[in-house]
C-alpha positions, 0 to 999 in steps of 0.5 A: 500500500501506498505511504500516503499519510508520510508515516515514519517508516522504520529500519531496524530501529531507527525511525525515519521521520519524515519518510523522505531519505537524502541520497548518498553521491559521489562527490556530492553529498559531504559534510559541507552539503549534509550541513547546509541541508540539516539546517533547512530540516525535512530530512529523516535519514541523511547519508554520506558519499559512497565510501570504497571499502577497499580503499579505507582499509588501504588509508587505515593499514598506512596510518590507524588514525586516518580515514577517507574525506569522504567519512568528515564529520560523520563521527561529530555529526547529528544522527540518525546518519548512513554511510553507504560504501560499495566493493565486491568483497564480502570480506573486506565490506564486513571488515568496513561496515563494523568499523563503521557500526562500532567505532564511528557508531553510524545509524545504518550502513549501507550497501551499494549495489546501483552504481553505473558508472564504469570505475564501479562496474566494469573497473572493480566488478561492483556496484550495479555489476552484481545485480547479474549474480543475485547470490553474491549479493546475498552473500555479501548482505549477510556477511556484512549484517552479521558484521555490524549486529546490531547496527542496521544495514540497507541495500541499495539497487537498481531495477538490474544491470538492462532493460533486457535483464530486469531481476530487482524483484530477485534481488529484493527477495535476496537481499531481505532474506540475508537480513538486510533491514531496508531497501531502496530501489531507483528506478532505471537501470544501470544501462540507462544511467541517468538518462529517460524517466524513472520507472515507479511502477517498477519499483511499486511491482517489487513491493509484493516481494518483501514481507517485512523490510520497507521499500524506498522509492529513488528517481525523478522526486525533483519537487515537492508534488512530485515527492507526495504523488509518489508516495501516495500512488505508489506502493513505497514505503519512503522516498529518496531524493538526489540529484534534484536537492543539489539545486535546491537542498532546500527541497527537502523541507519543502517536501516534509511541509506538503506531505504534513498538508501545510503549503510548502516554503518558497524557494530561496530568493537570489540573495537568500541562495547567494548567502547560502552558497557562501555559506557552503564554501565556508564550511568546505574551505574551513576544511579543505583550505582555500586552495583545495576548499575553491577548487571543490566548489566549483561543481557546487556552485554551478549546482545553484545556478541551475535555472536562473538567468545566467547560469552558462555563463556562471558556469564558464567562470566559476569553473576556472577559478582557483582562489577565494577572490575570483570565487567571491567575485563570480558569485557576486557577478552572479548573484547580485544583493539587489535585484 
């Protein structure tokens, strides 16, 4: 049945409330943007940027003390907080996914089997590689749920590798029978990547297929009608947004407000977004230093500039800059304090 009334959905024990899920992505979802969404509210789970397994190990054998940038803050941060990685090695994911339940003490770790991208999938046979060998994955989701007892772990899909090799209803029943405690499913496959229309009737087909973990819906939530109508059409027990809330990271708290039946806040006004956005770099400068801070932020900033007048040219220019003052200038170009 559909999540019409936006209960509280619940993963092992961890409530999410609202049922509305930040999505973890790659280069995308750090502290610095967790932050700056935590503030606008409307989130019940946050995640991190996929983290390589593999790789911490490789960081934490070099020095016990380190990590990957991709886990800053998260030992400080609010909780309820998952942190997804991905490998292909049940081993060295169960290694991972304790450290991460035990010693950061995260709410959820969570397993990602949806990633398209060829580093993932042809490079390091993971991501949504594996959804061509349903055992594997099952085997990896017990492993690494026996591993991070009593912390709860999700998976994350994709509807299957092609449109000729749709098994997300296979995985489903795999990856709850290895103990897994929630699943989200986007709704294209690996080869449509990013392009066409998410399938939700596809993902609401799967819901008969679990008896007792949460479905979470993913794909194409980039407004708040758009987040309700999918939880009330389809049978999900939660959403997750993406891509949409790198424009507006306020998105969430306006899909929490409408799914209460309260009218949704406006977005940001141009002077609103261009304090935000200086905001933003402050939180990634104080971390990274201006050098490296200026640099991470171009992808951010041109994210804002996503429908608004000028945005090519922003673009253009805040991807050749370098230093705090040609990033202060770009902004100030672009998002004047009076309109």
């Amino acid at each position: 049945m559909p999540n019409a009334e936006g209960k509280p959905l619940r993963i092992g024990p961890v409530v999410v409330d609202p049922p509305i899920l930040q999505a973890p992505m790659a280069g995308f979802t750090n502290y610095a943007y967790r932050q700056i969404v935590r503030e606008f509210g409307g989130t019940g789970l946050q995640a991190t940027e996929m983290v390589n397994a593999k790789g911490f190990l490789h960081i934490q054998a070099e020095d016990e003390q380190s990590y990957p940038d991709r886990l800053w803050g998260v030992r400080e941060e609010d909780r309820p907080l998952a942190v997804q990685i991905w490998d292909n090695d049940p081993a060295t994911l169960a290694e991972v996914g304790a450290k991460l339940a035990h010693e950061f003490r995260v709410s959820v770790v969570d397993i990602n089997f949806g990633c398209p991208v060829k580093q993932v999938t042809e490079k390091a046979h993971s991501g949504s590689y594996l959804l061509r060998y349903p055992d594997r994955v099952g085997a990896i989701v017990e492993r690494v749920v026996q591993a991070c007892f009593p912390v709860p772990v999700t998976a994350k899909i994709r509807l299957g590798c092609t449109r000729d090799t749709v098994n997300a209803h296979e995985v489903a029943q795999v990856v709850e029978q290895a103990g897994a405690s929630a699943l989200t499913v986007h709704g294209r496959t690996a080869q449509d990547f990013f392009k066409g229309t998410a399938d939700w009737e596809q993902i609401s087909a799967i819901k008969p297929y679990l008896r007792k973990i949460p479905l979470i819906g993913n794909g194409d939530l980039a407004t708040p009608q758009a987040v309700v109508a999918a939880l009330t059409r389809y049978a999900v027990d939660g959403v997750m947004i993406a891509r949409a809330a790198l424009a507006k990271p306020w998105l969430f708290r306006q899909a929490a407000a409408l799914l209460r039946g309260e009218d949704p806040p406006a977005d940001l006004l141009l002077e609103e977004e261009r304090e935000l956005l200086l905001h933003h770099y402050e939180l990634v400068v104080r971390r990274f230093g201006p050098e490296k801070g200026t640099v991470l932020m171009r992808k951010f900033a041109c994210c804002y500039a996503q429908g608004r007048r000028g945005a090519r040219e922003f673009r253009t220019s805040v991807s050749r800059i370098s230093t705090p003052s040609e990033f202060h200038r770009a902004v100030r170009e672009s998002f004047p304090t009076s309109v």
